[in-house]
N, C-alpha and C positions, 0 to 999 in steps of 0.2 A: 195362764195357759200358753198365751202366745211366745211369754219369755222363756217359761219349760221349754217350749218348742226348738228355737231361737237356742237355746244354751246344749240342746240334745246338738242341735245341726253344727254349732261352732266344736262341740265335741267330737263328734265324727271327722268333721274336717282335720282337725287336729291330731285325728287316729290313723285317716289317712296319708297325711304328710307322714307321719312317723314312721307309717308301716314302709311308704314312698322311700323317705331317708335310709331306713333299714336295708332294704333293697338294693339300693345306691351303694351303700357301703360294704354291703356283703361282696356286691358285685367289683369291687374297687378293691377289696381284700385280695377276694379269690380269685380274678382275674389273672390267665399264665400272663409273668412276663416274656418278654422276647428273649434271646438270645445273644451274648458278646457275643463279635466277630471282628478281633482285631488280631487276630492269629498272624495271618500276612504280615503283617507290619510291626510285630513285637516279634524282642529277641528270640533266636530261634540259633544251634546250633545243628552245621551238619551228620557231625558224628557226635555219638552218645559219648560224654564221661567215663572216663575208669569209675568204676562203685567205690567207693571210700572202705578202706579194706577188706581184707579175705579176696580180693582178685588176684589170681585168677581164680576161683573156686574150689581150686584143688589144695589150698592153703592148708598143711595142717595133715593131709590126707595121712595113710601108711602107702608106701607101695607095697603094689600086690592087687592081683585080676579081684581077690572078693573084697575089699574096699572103696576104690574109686573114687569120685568126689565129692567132699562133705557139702550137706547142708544143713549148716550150724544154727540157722535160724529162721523164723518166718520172713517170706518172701526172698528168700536164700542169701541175702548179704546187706550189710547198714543199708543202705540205698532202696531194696524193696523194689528189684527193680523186675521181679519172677520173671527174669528173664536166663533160661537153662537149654536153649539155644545152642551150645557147642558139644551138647551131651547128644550126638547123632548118635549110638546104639539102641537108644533107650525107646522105640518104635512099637505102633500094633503090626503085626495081631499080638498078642498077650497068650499066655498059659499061668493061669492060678497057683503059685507057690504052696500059698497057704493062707486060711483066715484066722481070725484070733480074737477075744473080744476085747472091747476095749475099754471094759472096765468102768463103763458110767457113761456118758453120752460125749462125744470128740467134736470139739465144736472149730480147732484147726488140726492140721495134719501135725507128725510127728517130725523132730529134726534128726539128723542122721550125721553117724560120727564115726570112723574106725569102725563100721559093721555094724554097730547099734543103735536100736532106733529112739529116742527119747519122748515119750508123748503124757499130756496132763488130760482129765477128765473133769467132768463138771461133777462129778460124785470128788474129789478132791484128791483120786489115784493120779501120782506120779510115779511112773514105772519106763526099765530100760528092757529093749526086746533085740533079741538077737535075729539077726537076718536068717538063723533056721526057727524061728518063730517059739523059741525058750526066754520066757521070764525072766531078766538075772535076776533083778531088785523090784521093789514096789514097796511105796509108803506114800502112806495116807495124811492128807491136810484136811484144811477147809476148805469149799468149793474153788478151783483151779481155772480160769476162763482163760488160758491164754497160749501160746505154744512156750515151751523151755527156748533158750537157749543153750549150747553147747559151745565153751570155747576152755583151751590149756586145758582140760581136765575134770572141768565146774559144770556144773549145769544148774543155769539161773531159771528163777519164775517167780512170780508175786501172787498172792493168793489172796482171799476173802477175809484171813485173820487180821489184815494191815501189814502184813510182813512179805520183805522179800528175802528168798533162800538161793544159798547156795553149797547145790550139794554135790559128794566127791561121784562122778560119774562113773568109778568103774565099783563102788558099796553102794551109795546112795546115802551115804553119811551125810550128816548138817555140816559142812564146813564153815559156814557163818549164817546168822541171819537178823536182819534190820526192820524195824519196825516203823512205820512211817506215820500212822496216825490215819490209813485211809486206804479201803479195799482197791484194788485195781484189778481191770483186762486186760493193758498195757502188751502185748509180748516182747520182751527185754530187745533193747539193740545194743550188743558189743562190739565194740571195737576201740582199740588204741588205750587195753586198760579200763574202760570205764562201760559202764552200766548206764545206757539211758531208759528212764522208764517215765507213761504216767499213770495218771492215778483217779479214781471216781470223783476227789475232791477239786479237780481241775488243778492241779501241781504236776510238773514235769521234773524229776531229779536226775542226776547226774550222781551214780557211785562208783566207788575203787572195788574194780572186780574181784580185787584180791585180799579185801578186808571187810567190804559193805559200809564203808565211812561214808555218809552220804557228803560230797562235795561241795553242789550248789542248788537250791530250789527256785525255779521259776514257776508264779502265777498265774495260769491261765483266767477265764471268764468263765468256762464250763466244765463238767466233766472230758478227762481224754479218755478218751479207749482206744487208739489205734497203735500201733507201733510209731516210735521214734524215727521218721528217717535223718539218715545221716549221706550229707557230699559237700566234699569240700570244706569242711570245717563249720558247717553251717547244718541246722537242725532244723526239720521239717514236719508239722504235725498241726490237726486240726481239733474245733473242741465242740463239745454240745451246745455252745451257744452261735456257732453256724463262722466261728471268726480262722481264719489259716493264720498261723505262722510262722515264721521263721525267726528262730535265736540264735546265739554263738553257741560253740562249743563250754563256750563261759559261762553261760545262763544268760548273757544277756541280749535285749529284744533287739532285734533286725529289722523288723518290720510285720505290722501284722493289718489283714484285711477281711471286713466283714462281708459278708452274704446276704445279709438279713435285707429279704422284699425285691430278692432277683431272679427269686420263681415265682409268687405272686401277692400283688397288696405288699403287705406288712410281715406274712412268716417267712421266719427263717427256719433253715434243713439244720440239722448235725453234721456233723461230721465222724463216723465210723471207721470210714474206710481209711486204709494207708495211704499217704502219699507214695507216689513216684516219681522217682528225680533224675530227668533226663534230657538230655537236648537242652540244657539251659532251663528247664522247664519243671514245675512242680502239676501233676497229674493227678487227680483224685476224685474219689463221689461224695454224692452229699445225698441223705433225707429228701429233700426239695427235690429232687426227681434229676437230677444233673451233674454231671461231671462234670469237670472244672479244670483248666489248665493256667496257672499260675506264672507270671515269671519269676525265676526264681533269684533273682537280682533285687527285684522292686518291690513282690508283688502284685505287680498287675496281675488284672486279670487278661490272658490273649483272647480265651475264648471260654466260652461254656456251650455244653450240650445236654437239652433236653431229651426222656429216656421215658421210659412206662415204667413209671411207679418209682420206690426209693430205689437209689444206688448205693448197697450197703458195701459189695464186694470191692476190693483192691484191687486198682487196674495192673495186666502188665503193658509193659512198652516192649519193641519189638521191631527192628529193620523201618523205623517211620511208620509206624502205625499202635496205637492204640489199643485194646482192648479189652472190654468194660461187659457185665452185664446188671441188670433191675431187677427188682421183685417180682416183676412180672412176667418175668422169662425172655426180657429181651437181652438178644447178646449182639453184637456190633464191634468191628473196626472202625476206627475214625483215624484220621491222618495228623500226625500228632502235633505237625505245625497248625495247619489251617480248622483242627475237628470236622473236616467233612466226611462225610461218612464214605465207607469204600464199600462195605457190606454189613447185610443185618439176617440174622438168624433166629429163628423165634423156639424158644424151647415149651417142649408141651407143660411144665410144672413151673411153678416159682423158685426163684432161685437168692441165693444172698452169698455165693460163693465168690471167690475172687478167680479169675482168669490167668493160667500160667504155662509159658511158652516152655516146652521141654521138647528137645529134637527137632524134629522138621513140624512139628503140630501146635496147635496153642489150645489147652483142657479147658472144660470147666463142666460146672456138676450142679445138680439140681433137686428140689423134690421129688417126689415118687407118690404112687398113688395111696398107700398105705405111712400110716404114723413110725419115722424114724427108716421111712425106705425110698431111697433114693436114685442117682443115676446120674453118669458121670459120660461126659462125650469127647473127642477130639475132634479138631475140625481143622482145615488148610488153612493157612496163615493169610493166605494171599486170596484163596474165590470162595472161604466160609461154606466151602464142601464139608458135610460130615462126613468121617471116615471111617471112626469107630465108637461105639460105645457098651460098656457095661452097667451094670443093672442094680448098682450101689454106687452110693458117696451122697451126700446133701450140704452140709455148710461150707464146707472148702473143698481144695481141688487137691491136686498130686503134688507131689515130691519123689525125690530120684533117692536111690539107694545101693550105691556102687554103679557099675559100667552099662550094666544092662537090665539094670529093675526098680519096677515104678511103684510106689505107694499111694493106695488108695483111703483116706480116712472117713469112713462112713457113721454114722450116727453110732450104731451100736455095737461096730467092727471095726479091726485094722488087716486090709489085705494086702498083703505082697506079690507081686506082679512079673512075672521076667518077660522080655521077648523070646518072641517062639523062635527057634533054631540056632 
C-alpha cells in the first residue's frame, strides 16, 4: 500500500514537471519577440531609385486626353514601388462612371493600357474592358489568382492549369503558352524582354516575353506568391517558408535571409506580400505580424515593425515614409529609414489590401460588414487625415486609368471613377 502510495506521488510529481515544462515552452514559443532597430545606421539612400523600367510611367502610353498613363502591371512598374504620385489630376471627390461585374471574385485590381482595362477572376475569366465599360474579349481558364500584365501588345498571367499565357491584347488570342509543371499566384513582372514569375512549388522563372522559352529556374524553400520585384539588375521576392531573397537577373542567388523565430519562439511568417525596392532598401510584410526592411545590398535586416495581426498587403513607399496596413485593420506610416512610426489609423473592418499613393493621397481598402462588400478610403500622406471614402473595394486598392480616373476593384465589381469637374 505504502509503495502504491509512494509510486501514485512520484507520478504526479512527474505530471507536474511535465505540465511545468509544457508551460515553459509554450511560453518560450509564443513569446513576441522584440523588434530590429538598426535603421539609423544601415545603408539608407536619400532619394529613391529610378524603377527598373517603364519610367517614367507614361512608357508606351498613345497620346491623347483619353489614354494617359499605363499601368502595365501590379504595383504599376518592375520595382512595385505603387508609387502614382505624379498623377496630381487624379483626386476626390469622385463621380461614378460606371460599375460592371467582374465576372468571379477580383482578388487585384485590373492593369490599364491604351484605354483598356485588363483584369483576371478567380472563377478563371480573363477579359479586356474598355474605359466606356464594353467588353472587347473574354475567355475562360482555370482558376486565375493574379493581375495580367500588359506590355508591346501581350498580356501575360499564369493560372491554376500550370501554364503561363500569353495572349494578343487587342483579340485575346493564345499567342503562346508554357507549362511549367506547377500552379502559380505570381503576378508576372516585365521588363527588358523577359517574364519573371513564381510559382506554388517554390520556383522563380525567367521567360522570353516573346516566345515563353523558359530561360532559367531558380529554387526557392517555399511556395512564392508575390510578384517578382525587379531594381537594378537584381531580383526581389519572399517565400512561404519566412526566407527574403535576392537573385541576379541570371537566376543566380545574391543572397538570402531567414525570419524564422523573430516574431516569436521558433514560428516563422510567410511571406505574401511584394516587396518594395526603394532607398537602397527592400520593404515588405510577413504573416508574423511585421514588416520588414531589408538592405538590399546585403540583406540585412535595418529594421522590422510589429503590426496587429498578418501583414498580407504590399507596402507603398512614398516621399520617406512607408505605408503598410494588417489584418486587423491597422494602417500606419512608418519612416522608411528608421520604421518609426509617423501616424496610425485604425480601419473599422479587416483588411489584406496593399496601400497605393496616387496624387496627393495614399488609398487603401478593406472589409465590409456583409460577404464580398467592402470599402475603400484615401487618407493625407503626411497627418493620416481621412478624406474620402466609398463604399466598395476589399482585397486590393486603386489604379489610375488615363489622366483623370481611378479604378476601383471590388470583390464582385469593377468601377470606374473620374474626378468631379
Amino acid at each position: 500500500m505504502r509503495r502504491r502510495r509512494t509510486l501514485i506521488i512520484v507520478a504526479a510529481g512527474l505530471l507536474a514537471l511535465l505540465c511545468a515544462g509544457a508551460a515553459i515552452a509554450y511560453v518560450i514559443v509564443t513569446r513576441p519577440a522584440g523588434d530590429i532597430h538598426n535603421g539609423a545606421s544601415s545603408p539608407f539612400t536619400s532619394t529613391p531609385e529610378p524603377p527598373a523600367s517603364s519610367q517614367p510611367p507614361t512608357t508606351g502610353a498613345k497620346k491623347g486626353p483619353d489614354y494617359g498613363p499605363p499601368w502595365p502591371m501590379y504595383g504599376l512598374n518592375p520595382s512595385h514601388n505603387r508609387d502614382a504620385s505624379a498623377q496630381a489630376g487624379i483626386h476626390p471627390p469622385y463621380v461614378t462612371v460606371w460599375r460592371r461585374s467582374a465576372h468571379g471574385i477580383l482578388e487585384y485590381p485590373p492593369s490599364y493600357m491604351h484605354g483598356v482595362l485588363y483584369a483576371a477572376s478567380d472563377a478563371g475569366v480573363v477579359f479586356a474592358q474598355s474605359l466606356k465599360g464594353d467588353v472587347l474579349w473574354q475567355r475562360r481558364f482555370q482558376k486565375v489568382l493574379n493581375q495580367p500584365a500588359v506590355s508591346k501588345g501581350l498580356v501575360y498571367f499564369g493560372a491554376y492549369d500550370q501554364k503561363i499565357y500569353a495572349l494578343d491584347a487587342k483579340t485575346g488570342h493564345t499567342v503562346w503558352k508554357t507549362g511549367i509543371g506547377s500552379a502559380m499566384e505570381s503576378p508576372p513582372t516585365v521588363a527588358a524582354g523577359k517574364i519573371f514569375m513564381g510559382a506554388l512549388d517554390g520556383t522563380v522563372r525567367a521567360l522570353d516575353a516573346r516566345t515563353g522559352r523558359v530561360l532559367w529556374t531558380f529554387r526557392a524553400s517555399g511556395a512564392v506568391k508575390s510578384s517578382i520585384s525587379l531594381q537594378q539588375g537584381r531580383l526581389y521576392f519572399g517565400d512561404y517558408s519566412g526566407t527574403m531573397y535576392c537573385i541576379g537577373v541570371d537566376g543566380r542567388l545574391r543572397w538570402k535571409t531567414g525570419t524564422n523565430g523573430l516574431s516569436s519562439g521558433f514560428r516563422s511568417g510567410t511571406f505574401y506580400s511584394t516587396p518594395n525596392v526603394r532607398y537602397g532598401r527592400v520593404y515588405v510584410g510577413n504573416t508574423d505580424g511585421k514588416l520588414y526592411s531589408f538592405v538590399a545590398s546585403t540583406g540585412r535586416i535595418a529594421w522590422s515593425h510589429s503590426m496587429d495581426g498578418w501583414v498580407y498587403g504590399s507596402p507603398a513607399v512614398w516621399n520617406g515614409l512607408v505605408f503598410e496596413s494588417s489584418y486587423n485593420g491597422l494602417f500606419q506610416a512608418l519612416d522608411a529609414r528608421t520604421g518609426n512610426v509617423r501616424w496610425s489609423a485604425q480601419l473599422p473592418y479587416q483588411t489584406t489590401s496593399s496601400p497605393t499613393m496616387i496624387g496627393k493621397y495614399v488609398y487603401v481598402s478593406s472589409h465590409g460588414r456583409g460577404q464580398y462588400v467592402g470599402n475603400t478610403w484615401a487618407f493625407d500622406p503626411q497627418t493620416g487625415r481621412r478624406v474620402w471614402h466609398f463604399p466598395d473595394g476589399w482585397y486590393s486598392t486603386v489604379v489610375t486609368a488615363g489622366l483623370n480616373r481611378l479604378v476601383i476593384a471590388a470583390p464582385r465589381y469593377l468601377y470606374l471613377l473620374r474626378t468631379k469637374g
